[in-house]
C-alpha positions, 0 to 999 in steps of 0.5 A, spaced: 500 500 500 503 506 497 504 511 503 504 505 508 509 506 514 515 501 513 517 497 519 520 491 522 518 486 528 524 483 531 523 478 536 524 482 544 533 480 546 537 482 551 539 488 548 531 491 549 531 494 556 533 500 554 528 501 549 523 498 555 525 504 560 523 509 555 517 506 553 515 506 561 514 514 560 507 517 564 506 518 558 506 512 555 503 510 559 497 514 562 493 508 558 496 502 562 496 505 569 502 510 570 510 508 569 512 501 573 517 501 578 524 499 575 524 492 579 517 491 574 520 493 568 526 488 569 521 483 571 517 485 564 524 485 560 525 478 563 518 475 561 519 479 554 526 476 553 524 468 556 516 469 553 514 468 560 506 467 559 505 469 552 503 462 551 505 461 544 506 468 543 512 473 542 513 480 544 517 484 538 521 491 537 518 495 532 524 497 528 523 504 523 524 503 517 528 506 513 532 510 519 533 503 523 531 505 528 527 502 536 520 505 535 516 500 540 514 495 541 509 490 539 506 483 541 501 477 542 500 472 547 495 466 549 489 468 553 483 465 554 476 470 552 469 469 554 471 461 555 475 461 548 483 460 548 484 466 543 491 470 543 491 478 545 496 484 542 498 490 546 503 496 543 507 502 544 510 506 540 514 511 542 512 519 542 517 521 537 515 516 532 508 517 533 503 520 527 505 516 521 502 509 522 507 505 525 503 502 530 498 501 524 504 497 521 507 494 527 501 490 528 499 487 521 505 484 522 503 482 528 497 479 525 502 475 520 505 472 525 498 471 530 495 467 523 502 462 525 499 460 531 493 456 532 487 460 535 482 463 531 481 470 534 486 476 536 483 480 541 485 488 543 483 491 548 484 499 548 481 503 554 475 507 550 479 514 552 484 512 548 483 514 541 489 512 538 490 505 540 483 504 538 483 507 531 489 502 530 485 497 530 479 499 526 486 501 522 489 494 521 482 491 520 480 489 527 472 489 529 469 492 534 465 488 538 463 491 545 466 495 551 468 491 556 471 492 563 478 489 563 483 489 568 489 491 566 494 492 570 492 486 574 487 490 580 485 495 576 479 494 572 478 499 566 472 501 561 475 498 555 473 496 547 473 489 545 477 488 538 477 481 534 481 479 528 479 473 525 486 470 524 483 464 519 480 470 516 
């Protein structure tokens, strides 16, 4: 698609915790309930880099293309959804790398590779006050279908919107 942002996932290394720390910004994550302690994002690079949890998923360094650049991160992992196993994606994308449709990029790729795996629905769950976020998923080809309240981080319940993909699609 002519005009489409250029990137690049790579699977999360070692040499991301940097690139964590920046993405633990307030703003940032004014979205996931405030910066996390540098002990939890030292827990989250190991999980990140050992795959802790993702149940058959992977989170990823968004690279800009063509400057090379780190410009967040992206990825999916299993869950289970209204009693289905389904896989949930999340991203960040770095302010200054923001407006030009890298997070809309990042995520199709993260499509391509959810499609590998063997569940039939990605799920986003962006809170309803987060419009960027939600026109990604409109943006990469995810169906709205309903608010929900959602608890992320874990204890803290936020009013959400339910995004599907239908990876067999």
């Amino acid at each position: 698609m002519s005009g489409a942002a250029a990137v690049r996932i790579e699977p999360w290394s070692e040499d991301d915790l940097a690139l964590l720390g920046r993405i633990n910004a307030p703003e940032m994550k004014e979205h996931l309930g405030g910066p996390e302690t540098e002990e939890q994002v030292l827990a989250r690079h190991r999980r990140y880099v050992n795959g802790d949890g993702f149940l058959g998923g992977q989170m990823y360094r968004i690279v800009a293309l063509p400057e090379g650049e780190p410009a967040g991160n992206v990825g999916f992992w299993g869950r289970v959804w209204q009693d289905e196993p389904v896989y949930e994606s999340g991203w960040r994308v770095l302010p200054s790398f923001q407006g030009r449709g890298i997070a809309i990029a990042a995520v199709r790729e993260v499509v391509a590779a959810a499609r590998r795996g063997d569940r039939r629905y990605l799920h986003a769950f962006p809170s309803v006050g987060n419009p960027a976020s939600n026109a990604v998923c409109r943006k990469a080809g995810f169906v709205l279908m309903s608010e929900c309240d959602f608890e992320y981080p874990p204890g803290h319940i936020n009013r959400s919107n339910d995004w599907r993909l239908d990876l067999r699609a």
